[in-house]
DOVO-905857 format. One record per residue (C-alpha): residue number from 1; x, y, z; residue in one letter. Coordinates in steps of 0.05 Angstrom, whole numbers, plus 5000, padded with zeros to 4 digits. Example, Ala and Ser with C-alpha at 12.3 -4.5 7.8 and 13.67 -1.06 7.14 Angstrom:
// residues 2
R  sevo    c1    c2    c3  bapa
R     1  5246  4910  5156     A
R     2  5273  4979  5143     S
This chain:
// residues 403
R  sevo    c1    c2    c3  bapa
R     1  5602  2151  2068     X
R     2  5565  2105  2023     X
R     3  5493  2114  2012     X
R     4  5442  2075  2048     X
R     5  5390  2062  2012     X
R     6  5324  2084  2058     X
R     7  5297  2023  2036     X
R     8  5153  1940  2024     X
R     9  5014  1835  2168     X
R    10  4943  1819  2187     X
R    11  4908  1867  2230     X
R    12  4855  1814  2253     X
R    13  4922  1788  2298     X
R    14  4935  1776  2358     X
R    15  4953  1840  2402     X
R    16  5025  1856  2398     X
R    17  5079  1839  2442     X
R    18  5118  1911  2448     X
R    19  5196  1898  2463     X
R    20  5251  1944  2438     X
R    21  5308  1925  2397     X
R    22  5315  1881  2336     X
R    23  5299  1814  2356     X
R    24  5247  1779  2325     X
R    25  5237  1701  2363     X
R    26  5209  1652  2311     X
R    27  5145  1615  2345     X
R    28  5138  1549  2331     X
R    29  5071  1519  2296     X
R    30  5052  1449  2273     X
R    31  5043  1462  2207     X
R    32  5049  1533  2152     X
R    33  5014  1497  2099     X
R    34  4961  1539  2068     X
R    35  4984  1595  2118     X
R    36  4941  1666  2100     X
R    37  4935  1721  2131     X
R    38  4880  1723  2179     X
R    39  4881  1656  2198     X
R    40  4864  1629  2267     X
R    41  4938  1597  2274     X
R    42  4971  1672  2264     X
R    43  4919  1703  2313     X
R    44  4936  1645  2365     X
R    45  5005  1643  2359     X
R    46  5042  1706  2325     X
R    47  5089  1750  2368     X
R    48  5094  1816  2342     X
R    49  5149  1857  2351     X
R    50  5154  1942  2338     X
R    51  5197  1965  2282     X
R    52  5205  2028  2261     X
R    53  5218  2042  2188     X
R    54  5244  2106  2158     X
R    55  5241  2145  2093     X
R    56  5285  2139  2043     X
R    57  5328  2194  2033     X
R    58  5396  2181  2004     X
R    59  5382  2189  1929     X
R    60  5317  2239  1899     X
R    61  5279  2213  1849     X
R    62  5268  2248  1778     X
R    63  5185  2264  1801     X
R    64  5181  2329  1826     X
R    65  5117  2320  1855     X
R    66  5141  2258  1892     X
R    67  5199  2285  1921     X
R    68  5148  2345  1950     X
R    69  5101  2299  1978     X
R    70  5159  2260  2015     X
R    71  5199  2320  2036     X
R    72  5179  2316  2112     X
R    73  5156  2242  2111     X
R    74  5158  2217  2181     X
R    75  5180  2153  2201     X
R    76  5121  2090  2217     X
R    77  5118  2042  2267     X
R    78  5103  1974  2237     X
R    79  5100  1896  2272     X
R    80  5131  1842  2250     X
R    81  5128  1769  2276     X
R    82  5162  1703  2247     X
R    83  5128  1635  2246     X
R    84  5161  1564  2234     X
R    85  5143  1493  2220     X
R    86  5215  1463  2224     X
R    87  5214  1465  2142     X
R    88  5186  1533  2125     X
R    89  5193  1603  2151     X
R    90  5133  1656  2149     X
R    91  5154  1735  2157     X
R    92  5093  1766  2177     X
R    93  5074  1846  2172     X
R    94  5033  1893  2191     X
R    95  5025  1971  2183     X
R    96  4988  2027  2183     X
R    97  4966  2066  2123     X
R    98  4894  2106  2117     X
R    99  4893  2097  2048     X
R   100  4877  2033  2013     X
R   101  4915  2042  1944     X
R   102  4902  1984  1891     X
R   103  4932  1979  1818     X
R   104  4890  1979  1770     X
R   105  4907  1981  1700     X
R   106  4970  2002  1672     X
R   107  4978  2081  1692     X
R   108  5045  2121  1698     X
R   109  5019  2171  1755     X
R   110  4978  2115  1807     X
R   111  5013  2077  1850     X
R   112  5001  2009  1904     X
R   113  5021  1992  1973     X
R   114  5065  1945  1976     X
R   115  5109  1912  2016     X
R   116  5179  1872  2023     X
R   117  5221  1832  2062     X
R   118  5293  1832  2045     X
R   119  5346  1768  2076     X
R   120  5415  1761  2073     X
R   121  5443  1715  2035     X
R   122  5498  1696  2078     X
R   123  5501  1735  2152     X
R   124  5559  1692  2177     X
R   125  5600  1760  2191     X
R   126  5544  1800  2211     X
R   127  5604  1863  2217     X
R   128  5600  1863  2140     X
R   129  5521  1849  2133     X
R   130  5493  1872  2057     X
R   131  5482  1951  2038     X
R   132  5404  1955  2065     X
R   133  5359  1949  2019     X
R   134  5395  1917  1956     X
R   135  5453  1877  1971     X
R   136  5522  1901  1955     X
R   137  5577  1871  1913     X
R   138  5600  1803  1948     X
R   139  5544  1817  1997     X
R   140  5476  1788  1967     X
R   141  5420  1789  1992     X
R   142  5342  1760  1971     X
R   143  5277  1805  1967     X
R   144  5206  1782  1967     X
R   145  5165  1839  1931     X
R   146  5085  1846  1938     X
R   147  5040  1897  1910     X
R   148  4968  1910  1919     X
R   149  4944  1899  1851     X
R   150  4868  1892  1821     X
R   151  4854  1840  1771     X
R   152  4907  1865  1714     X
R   153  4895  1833  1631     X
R   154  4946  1846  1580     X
R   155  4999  1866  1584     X
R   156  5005  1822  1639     X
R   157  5067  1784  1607     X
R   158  5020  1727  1577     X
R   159  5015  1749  1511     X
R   160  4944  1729  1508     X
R   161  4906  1782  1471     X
R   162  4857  1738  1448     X
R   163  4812  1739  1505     X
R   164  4814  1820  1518     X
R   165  4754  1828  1466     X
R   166  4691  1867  1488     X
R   167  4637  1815  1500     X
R   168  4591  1842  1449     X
R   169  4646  1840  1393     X
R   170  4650  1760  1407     X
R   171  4609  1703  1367     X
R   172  4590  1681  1429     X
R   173  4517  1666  1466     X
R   174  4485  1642  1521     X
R   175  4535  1579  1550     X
R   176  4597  1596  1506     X
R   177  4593  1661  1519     X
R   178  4594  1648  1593     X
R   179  4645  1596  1571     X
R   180  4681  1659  1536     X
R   181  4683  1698  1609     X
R   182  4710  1655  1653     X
R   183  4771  1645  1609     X
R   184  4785  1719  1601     X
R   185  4771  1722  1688     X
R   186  4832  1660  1687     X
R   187  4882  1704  1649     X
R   188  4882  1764  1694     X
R   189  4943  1771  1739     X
R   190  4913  1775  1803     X
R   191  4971  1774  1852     X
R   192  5037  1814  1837     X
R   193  5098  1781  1874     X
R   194  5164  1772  1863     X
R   195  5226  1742  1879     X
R   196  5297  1776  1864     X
R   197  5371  1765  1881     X
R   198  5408  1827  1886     X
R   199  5487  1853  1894     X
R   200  5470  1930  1897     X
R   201  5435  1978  1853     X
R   202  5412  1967  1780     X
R   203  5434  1888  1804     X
R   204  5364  1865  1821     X
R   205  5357  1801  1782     X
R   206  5286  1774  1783     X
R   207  5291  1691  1804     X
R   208  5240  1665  1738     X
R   209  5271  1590  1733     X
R   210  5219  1560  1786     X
R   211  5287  1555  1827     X
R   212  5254  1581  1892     X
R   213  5187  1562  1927     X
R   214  5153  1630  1965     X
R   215  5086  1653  1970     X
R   216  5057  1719  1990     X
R   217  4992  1743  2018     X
R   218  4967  1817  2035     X
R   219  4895  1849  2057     X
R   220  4868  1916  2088     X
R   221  4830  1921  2142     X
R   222  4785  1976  2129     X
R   223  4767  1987  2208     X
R   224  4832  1996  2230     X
R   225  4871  2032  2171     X
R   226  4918  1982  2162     X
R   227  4947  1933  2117     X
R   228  4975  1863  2134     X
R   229  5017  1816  2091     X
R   230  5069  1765  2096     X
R   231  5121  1718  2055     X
R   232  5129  1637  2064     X
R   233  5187  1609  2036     X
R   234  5240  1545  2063     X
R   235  5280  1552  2120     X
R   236  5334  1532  2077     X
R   237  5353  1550  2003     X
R   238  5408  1578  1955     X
R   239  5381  1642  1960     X
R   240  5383  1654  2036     X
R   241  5400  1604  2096     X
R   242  5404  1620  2162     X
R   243  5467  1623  2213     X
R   244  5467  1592  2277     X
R   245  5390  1581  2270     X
R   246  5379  1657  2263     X
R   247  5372  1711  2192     X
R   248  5389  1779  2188     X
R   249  5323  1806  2160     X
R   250  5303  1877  2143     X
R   251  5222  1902  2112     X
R   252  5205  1955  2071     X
R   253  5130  1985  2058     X
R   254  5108  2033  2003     X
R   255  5054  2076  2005     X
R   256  5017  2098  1935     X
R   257  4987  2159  1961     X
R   258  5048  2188  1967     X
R   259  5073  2162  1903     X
R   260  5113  2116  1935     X
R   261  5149  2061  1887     X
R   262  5213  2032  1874     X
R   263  5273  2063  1914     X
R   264  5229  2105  1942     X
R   265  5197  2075  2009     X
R   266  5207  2070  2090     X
R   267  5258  2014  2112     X
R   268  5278  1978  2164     X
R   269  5348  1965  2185     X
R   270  5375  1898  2193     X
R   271  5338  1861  2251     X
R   272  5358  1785  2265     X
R   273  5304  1723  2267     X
R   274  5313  1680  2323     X
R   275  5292  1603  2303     X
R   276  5265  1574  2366     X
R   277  5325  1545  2404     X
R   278  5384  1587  2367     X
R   279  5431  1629  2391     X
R   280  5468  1676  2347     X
R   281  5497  1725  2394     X
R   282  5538  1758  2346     X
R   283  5482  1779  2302     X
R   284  5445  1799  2356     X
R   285  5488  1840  2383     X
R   286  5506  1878  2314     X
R   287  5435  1888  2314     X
R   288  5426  1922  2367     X
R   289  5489  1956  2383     X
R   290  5481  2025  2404     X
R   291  5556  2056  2411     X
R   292  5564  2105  2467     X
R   293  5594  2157  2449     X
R   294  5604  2241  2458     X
R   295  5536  2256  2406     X
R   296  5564  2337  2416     X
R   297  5627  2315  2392     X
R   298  5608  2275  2335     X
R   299  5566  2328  2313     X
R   300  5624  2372  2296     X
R   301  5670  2322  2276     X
R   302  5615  2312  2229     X
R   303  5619  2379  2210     X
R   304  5699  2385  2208     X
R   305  5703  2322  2159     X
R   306  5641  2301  2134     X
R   307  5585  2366  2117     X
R   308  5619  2392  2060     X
R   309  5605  2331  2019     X
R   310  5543  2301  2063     X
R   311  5475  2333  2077     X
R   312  5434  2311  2137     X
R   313  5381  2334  2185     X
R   314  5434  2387  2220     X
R   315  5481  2405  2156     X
R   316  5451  2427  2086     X
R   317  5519  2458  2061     X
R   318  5534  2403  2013     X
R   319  5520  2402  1942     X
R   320  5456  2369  1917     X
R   321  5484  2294  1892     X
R   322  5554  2312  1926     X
R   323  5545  2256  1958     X
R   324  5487  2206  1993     X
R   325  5438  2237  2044     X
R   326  5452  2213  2108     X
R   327  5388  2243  2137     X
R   328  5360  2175  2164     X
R   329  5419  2132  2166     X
R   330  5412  2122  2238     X
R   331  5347  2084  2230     X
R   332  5373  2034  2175     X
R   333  5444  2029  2188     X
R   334  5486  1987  2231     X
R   335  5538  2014  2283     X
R   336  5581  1968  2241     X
R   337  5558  1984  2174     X
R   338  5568  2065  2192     X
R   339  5642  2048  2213     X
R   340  5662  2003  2157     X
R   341  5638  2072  2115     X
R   342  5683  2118  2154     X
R   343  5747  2069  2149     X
R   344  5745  2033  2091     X
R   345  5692  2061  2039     X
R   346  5723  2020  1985     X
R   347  5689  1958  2021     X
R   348  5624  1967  1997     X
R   349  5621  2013  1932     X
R   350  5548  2020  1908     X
R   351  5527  2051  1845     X
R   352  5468  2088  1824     X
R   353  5476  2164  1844     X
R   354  5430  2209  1817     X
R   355  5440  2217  1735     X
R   356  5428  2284  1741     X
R   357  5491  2295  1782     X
R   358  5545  2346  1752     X
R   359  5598  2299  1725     X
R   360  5647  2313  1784     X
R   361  5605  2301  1833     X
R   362  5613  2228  1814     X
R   363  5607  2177  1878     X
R   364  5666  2132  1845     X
R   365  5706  2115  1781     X
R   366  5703  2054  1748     X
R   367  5770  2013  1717     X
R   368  5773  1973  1658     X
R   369  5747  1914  1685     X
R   370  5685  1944  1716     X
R   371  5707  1949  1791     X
R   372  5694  2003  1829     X
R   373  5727  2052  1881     X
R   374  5701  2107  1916     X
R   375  5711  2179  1907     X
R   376  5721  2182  1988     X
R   377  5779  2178  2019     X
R   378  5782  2136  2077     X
R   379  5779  2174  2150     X
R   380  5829  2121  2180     X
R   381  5873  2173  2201     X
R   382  5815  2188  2258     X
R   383  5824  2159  2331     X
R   384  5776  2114  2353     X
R   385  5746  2166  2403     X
R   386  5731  2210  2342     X
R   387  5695  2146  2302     X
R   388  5658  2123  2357     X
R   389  5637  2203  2372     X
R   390  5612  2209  2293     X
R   391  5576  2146  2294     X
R   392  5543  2151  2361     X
R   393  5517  2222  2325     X
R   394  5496  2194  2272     X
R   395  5454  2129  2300     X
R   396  5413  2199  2323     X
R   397  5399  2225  2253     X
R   398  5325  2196  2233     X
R   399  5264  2223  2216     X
R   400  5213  2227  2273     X
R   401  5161  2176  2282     X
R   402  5086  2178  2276     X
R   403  5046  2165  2328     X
């Protein structure tokens, strides 16, 4: 099976609404402008909804230490909520995390919280919704990016190195000097965001042409241990518009103390975004489907045709980079997406398998003109009793959840 990626909220809120499954309703507000967190309109209106988010697991990263420190991560509980104006949308998180990491300075070993919030570009079959986490080829999707960052100087992509002089090695006194100062505070990069389009791994295309309007906003409550943030952008854009009033949405956090960055994070599956009055049954119910199935069974059909190529939280036969992880799969994946995986794995072909992979253990082959096919045969030859028995097992296979 392909891998799935396991894929970064205002804790002065309003108390949570606790529902299961994966719908998020939209509330309606007058008015987003100059939205932040904390604000008296999120604490009066936001409905927050329990997600659980999971480690990622399908790929290890070349840190030894970080791949210790993440061996048993749990999963999290996080809230999210969704506010609208009728022009605007506002994703709002928020998570725990007993550690308030900030970047400071350009270092290779210290890492931030962050957080993101990842929408489909187009969920108008939502049985062939993107690879989680970064798109897949004909599948895009859009990611909003935030980072806890400290006031950062050069290199901060200005190439301004006039003003990162020592204050005593200036010409300066007295009102010029002060002057001096508050030019140097202006060219600090105080917020890290970011906005990307992405078709699957090494894809990510940051959006720089001022072609999309987002903002972001995060902040730690000390009290409580947790973080909060959220992302504004239109209802409405090239990027990512909704379907029958409603988005197929997933969130991501990283946490620094465990040396969290990059691929390496908790995530969300998909979850839908109702806009208030919108319908999208079909999303919803990919969603949310939980197939019934014989879990027994599917645990050694698993073994019969999938363990010798796939580890996960019952089989560790397989090769090291045989093939992806499929440890938490059932707390990012859809019923649909697991299916499409078993049938038809040429459907979505991902790259990016560990480079330290022996050369055979390759996850597909590339043609001449740079398409892709996958090194996994497709398991249509199995009934639909046997499918729905292997995906009903693995919709079980996820880490287990703090509390």
């Amino acid at each position: 099976m392909r891998r799935v990626v396991q894929f970064a909220a205002v804790l002065s809120l309003a108390a949570s609404a606790v529902m299961a499954g994966t719908v998020i309703d939209a509330v309606k507000v007058k008015s987003l402008k100059g939205l932040k967190c904390g604000t008296k309109l999120i604490k009066k209106n936001a409905k927050f909804y329990k997600v659980e988010v999971y480690p990622q697991t399908t790929l290890h990263m070349n840190d030894k230490k970080a791949n210790e420190i993440n061996k048993n991560a749990k999963g999290k509980v996080i809230e999210v909520a969704a506010l609208t104006d009728g022009k605007q949308i506002a994703i709002l998180m928020r998570w725990p995390d007993k550690s308030k990491d900030i970047f400071s300075g350009y270092k290779s070993d210290i890492y931030p919280d962050g957080y993101a919030v990842q929408f489909a570009s187009d969920a108008s079959d939502p049985q062939k919704l993107p690879y989680i986490g970064m798109g897949s080829d004909g599948r895009p999707v859009a990611i909003y990016l935030r980072k806890a960052y400290d006031i950062v100087y050069e290199p901060n992509g200005y190439g301004d190195v006039a003003h990162q002089v020592n204050p005593h090695n200036t010409n300066y006194f007295g009102k010029e000097l002060k002057k001096f100062e508050k030019e140097v505070k202006k060219e600090g990069l105080k917020t890290y965001q970011r906005a990307f389009v992405s078709e699957g791994f090494r894809s990510m295309t940051e959006i720089k042409d001022n072609s999309i309007n987002y903002r972001t906003d995060m902040h730690y409550v000390n009290k409580k241990g947790m973080w909060g943030g959220m992302v504004v952008r239109p209802l409405d854009d090239e990027y990512a518009k909704p379907v029958k009033g409603e988005y197929a949405i997933a969130v991501a956090v990283w946490d620094g103390k465990e040396l969290q960055r990059d691929g390496l994070k908790r995530l969300s599956s998909w979850l839908a975004v109702r806009l208030p009055g919108a319908s999208n049954k079909a999303l919803e119910k990919v969603v949310t489907e939980k197939v019934t199935g014989d879990v027994a069974n599917g645990k050694k059909q698993f073994e019969a045709n999938c363990a010798s190529c796939h580890n996960n939280r019952d089989f560790h036969n397989a090769p090291l980079y045989m093939a992806p992880d499929l440890s938490n799969i059932g707390g990012q994946a859809t019923a649909a997406y697991i299916k499409e995986s078993i049938l038809n794995p040429n459907a979505v072909v991902v790259p990016g398998y560990n480079r330290n992979a022996h050369p055979n253990f390759s996850w597909y082959s590339v043609d001449k003109k740079g398409h892709r096919t996958s090194t996994m045969p497709p398991f249509n030859f199995l009934d639909e009793k046997t499918i729905n028995d292997i995906v009903a097992y693995l919709q079980t296979q996820k880490a287990e959840v703090e509390k």
